[in-house]
C-alpha positions as CSV (number, residue, x, y, z in Angstrom):
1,X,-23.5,28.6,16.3
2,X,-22.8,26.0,13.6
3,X,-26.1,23.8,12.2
4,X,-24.9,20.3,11.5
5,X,-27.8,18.3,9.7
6,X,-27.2,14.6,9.1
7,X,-29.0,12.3,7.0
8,X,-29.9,8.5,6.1
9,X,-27.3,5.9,7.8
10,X,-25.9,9.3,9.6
11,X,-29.3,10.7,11.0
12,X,-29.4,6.4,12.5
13,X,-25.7,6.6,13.7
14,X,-26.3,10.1,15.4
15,X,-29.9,9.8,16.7
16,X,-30.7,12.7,15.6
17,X,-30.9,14.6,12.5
18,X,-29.7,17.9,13.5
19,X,-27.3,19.3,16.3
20,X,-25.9,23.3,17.1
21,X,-22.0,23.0,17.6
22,X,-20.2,26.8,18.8
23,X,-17.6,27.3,16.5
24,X,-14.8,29.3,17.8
25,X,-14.1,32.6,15.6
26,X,-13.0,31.2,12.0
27,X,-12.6,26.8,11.7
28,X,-12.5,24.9,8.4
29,X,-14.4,21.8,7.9
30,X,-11.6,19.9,8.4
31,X,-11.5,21.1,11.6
32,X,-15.1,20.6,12.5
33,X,-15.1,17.0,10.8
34,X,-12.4,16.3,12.9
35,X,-14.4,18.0,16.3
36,X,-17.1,15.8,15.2
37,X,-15.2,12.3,15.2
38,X,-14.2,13.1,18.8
39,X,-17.5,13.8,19.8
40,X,-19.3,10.6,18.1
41,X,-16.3,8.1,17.6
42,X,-18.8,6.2,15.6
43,X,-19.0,8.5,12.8
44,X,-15.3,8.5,11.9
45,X,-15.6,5.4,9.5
46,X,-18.7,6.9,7.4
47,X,-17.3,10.1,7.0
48,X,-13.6,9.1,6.0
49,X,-14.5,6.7,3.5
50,X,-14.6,9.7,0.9
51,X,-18.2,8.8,-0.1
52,X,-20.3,11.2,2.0
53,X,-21.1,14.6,0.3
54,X,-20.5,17.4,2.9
55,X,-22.7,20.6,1.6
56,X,-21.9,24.6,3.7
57,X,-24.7,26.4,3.1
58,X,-26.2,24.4,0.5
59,X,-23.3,23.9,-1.7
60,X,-20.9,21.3,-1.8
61,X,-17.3,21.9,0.2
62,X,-13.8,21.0,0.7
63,X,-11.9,19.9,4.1
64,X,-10.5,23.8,3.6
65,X,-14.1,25.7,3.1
66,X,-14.3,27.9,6.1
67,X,-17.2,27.5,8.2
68,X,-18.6,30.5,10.1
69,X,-20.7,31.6,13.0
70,X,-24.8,31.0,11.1
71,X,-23.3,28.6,8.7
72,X,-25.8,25.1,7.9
73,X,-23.6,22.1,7.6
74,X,-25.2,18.9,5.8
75,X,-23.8,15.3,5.4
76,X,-25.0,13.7,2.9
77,X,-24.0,10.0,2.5
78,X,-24.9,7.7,-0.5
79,X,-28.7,7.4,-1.3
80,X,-29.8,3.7,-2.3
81,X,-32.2,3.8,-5.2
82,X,-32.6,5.8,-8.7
83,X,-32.7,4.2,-12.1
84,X,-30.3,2.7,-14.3
């Protein structure tokens, strides 16, 4: 079992902030970004516009980081705010 957390405009898109996925043996987060846009369509634009951070386990991945059975996965789009 996979925790998928999903913040800001992504927490609103989902309804929810978190979700458990089964992940079958060893998948890549390619592979579960790709589950995901199947699952909720409306996800597929936010995610492929190369702006959302994707953090496994608290650090920032890449489409080929493996994701495992206990594994935390955490989208992480573009905050508004900060100073300039």
């Amino acid at each position: 079992m996979v925790t998928v957390r999903f913040f800001a405009v992504l927490k609103k898109l989902v309804g929810q902030d978190t979700m458990h996925l089964d992940v079958n043996g060893h998948t890549t987060l390619k592979e579960l970004l790709d589950r995901l846009e199947q699952e909720i369509p409306s996800l597929r634009t936010t995610l492929r516009e190369g702006r959302t951070l994707v953090a496994v386990n608290q650090e920032i991945a890449q489409e080929e980081t493996p994701i495992t059975d206990g594994d935390e996965v955490a989208f992480l789009p573009p905050f508004a705010g900060g100073q300039h």
